[in-house]
Structures are given as C-alpha cells and as structure tokens.
C-alpha positions in Angstrom: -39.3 -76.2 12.5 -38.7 -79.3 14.5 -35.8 -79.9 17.0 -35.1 -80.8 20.4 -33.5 -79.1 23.3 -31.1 -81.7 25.6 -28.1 -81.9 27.4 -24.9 -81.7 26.0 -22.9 -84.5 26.1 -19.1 -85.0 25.6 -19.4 -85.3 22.1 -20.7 -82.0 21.5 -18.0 -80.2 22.3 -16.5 -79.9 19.1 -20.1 -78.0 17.6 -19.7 -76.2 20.8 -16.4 -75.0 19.6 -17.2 -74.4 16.6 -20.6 -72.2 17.9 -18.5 -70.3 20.4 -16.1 -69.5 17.4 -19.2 -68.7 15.1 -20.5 -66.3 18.1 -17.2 -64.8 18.7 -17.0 -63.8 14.6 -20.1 -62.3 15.1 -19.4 -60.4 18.4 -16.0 -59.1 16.5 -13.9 -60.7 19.0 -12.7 -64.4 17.3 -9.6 -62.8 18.7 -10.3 -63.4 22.2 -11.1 -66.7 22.4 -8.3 -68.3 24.4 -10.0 -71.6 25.0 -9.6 -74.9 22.9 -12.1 -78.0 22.5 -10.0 -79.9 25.0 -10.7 -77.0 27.4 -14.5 -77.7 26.9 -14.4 -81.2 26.9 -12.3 -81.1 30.3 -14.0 -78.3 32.1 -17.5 -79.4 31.2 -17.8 -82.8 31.4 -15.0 -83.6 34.4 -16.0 -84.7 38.0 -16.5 -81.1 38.9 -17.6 -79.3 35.8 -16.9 -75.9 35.8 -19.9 -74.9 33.4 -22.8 -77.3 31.9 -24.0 -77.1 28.6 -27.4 -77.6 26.5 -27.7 -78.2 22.6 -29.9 -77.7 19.7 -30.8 -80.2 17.4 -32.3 -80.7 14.3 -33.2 -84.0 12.0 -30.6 -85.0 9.1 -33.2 -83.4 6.9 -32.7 -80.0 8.3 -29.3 -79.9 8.7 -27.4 -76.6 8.2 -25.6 -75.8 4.1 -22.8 -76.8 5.7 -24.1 -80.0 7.1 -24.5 -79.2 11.1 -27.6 -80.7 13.0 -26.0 -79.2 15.7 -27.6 -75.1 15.4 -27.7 -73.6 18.8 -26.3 -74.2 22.1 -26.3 -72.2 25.8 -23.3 -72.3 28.1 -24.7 -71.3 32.0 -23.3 -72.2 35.6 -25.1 -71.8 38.9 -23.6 -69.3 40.7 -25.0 -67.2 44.0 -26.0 -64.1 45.3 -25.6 -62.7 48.7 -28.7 -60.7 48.5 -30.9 -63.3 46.6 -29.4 -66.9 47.4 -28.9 -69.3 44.2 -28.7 -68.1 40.8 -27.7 -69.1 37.1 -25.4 -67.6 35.0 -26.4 -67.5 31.6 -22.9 -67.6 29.9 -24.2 -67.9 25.9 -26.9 -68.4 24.5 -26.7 -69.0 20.7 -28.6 -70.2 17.2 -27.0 -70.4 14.0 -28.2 -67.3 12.0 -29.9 -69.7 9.6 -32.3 -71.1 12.2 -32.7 -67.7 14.4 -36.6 -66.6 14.4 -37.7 -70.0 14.7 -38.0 -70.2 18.4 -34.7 -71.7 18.9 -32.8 -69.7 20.9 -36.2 -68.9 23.5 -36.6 -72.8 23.7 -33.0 -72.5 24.7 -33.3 -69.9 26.7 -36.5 -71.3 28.3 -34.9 -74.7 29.0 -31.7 -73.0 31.7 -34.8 -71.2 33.6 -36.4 -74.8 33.7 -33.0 -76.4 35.2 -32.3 -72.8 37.2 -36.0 -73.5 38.9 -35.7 -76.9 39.7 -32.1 -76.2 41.3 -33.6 -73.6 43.2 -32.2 -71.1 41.5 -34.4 -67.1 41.8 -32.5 -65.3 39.1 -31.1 -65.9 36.2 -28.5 -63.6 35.0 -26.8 -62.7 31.8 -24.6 -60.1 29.8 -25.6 -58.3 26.4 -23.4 -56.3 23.9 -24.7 -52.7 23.8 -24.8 -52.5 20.1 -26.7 -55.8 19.9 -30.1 -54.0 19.8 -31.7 -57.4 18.4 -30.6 -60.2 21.1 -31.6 -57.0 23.7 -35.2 -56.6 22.3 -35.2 -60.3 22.8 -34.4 -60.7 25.6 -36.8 -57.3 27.0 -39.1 -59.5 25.1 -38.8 -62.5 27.1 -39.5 -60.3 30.8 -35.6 -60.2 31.4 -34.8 -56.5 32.4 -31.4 -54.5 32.0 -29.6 -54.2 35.5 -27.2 -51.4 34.5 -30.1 -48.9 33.9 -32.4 -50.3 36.7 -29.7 -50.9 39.3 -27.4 -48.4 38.0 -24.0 -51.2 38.2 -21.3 -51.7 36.2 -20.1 -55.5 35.2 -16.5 -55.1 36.2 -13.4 -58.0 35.1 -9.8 -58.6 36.2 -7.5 -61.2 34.4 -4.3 -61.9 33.1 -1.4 -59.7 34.7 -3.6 -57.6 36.2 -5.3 -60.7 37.9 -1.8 -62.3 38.6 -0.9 -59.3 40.3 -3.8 -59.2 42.4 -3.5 -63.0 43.9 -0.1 -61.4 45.1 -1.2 -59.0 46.5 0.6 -56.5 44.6 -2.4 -54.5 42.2 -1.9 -52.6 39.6 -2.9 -49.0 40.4 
C-alpha cells in the first residue's frame, strides 16, 4: 500500500476530528471527548502549540468507502523527565481499521521516534487500554515495554472540580 507520513497542517484538523472521534467510538468513550475542531486548530497550530500532529495519507485512488485520504494520524508533545531529561509523549496513535496491518500505524509510530531523536528526546512514552490486547502486542512488538509491570506505577489524573479545587488549594479528600 502506498502513502506518506507528513506533518499536519491546519487543514487537517478536521480528519483529525473526525479520527479522534473514530478512536474514541472504538475505545467506548465518544462520550468524553470534550474538545471541538476549533480547539485543534487553536491549540495545535497557534504560536505556542500545545501538541503537534502527524498525518497519513493515501492517493485518491485508495481513498477510504467513505472517501477519506486522510487514514491515520498521531497526536505527541515533548514533555520531560526529571530522571531522564527530554521526552515525547505519544498522545494517539491511530489508522483507520480499513488500512490497519499495512504498516501504517508503525510508519506512524516510527516517524514521532524520528522527530523525538532529533529533538533530543531519550524516551518516548505512551498509554494503552488494558483490554486492547492487539495495539499492546504491537506495541511489545515494536521494543516498547509496559511501565506499570516493570516499574510497578500507576498513571494517576486530576481534572474538573477535583482539579479546580486543587488550584485553590482546597482538595477534595
């Protein structure tokens, strides 16, 4: 199968919407998706972008049933560890199930360790449903390793009230 790998551009963002949705359906959790395409087009592609983006591409003659050339993107950011300096933060990584097993989504993947390396960038760091046994063997595949078991942690989250009553300094106990 032929396509290309490049940076998204403004333009994208509305496949990028609609690919988030599409993951979301799959995860079982459309409900959670707070964010709109403005929200994408303003916090990727502003002075200081909050996240960058790459895209998956495929000629017109290859173009999805329902007529996307767009089929996979990755979300990431660059983030940093105390311990280990620079890292990037793999925040999606996803190919439309119609083009999945064609190397897509490890060109993807493969492309944010490129731009991870040559920001000097040691790590590159991710988070995988439990029950998604497929992208984990995928990933295991591709030399990634799972930190919970090997480092025994726990990815932890605070946000909305909870996270409004923490900037006050008044937590939730």
């Amino acid at each position: 199968m032929v396509y290309t790998i490049r940076v998204a551009t403004l333009e994208d963002c509305k496949d990028i919407y609609r690919m988030i949705m599409e993951l979301a359906k799959h995860e079982k959790v459309s409900d959670q998706v707070k964010i709109a395409q403005r929200d994408l087009e303003q916090d990727g592609f502003s002075k200081n972008p909050f996240f960058q983006s790459i895209i998956a591409e495929v000629p017109e003659q290859h173009r999805s049933k329902d007529g996307h050339s767009k089929v996979g993107y990755a979300l990431y950011f660059f983030a940093y560890s105390s311990w280990k300096g620079r890292s990037v933060y793999m925040e999606d990584l996803y190919v439309m199930p119609e083009y999945r097993g064609k190397g897509i989504g490890k060109a993807l993947m493969s492309k944010i360790a490129q731009l991870g390396l040559a920001a000097g960038c040691n790590q590159l760091n991710f988070a995988v449903l439990n029950w998604n046994k497929e992208s984990m063997d995928f990933y295991l595949s591709q030399g990634c390793w799972d930190v919970t078991t090997g480092l025994d942690y726990h990815c932890m989250r605070c946000e909305g009230p909870a996270l409004e009553a923490l900037a006050r300094g008044d937590p939730k106990n």
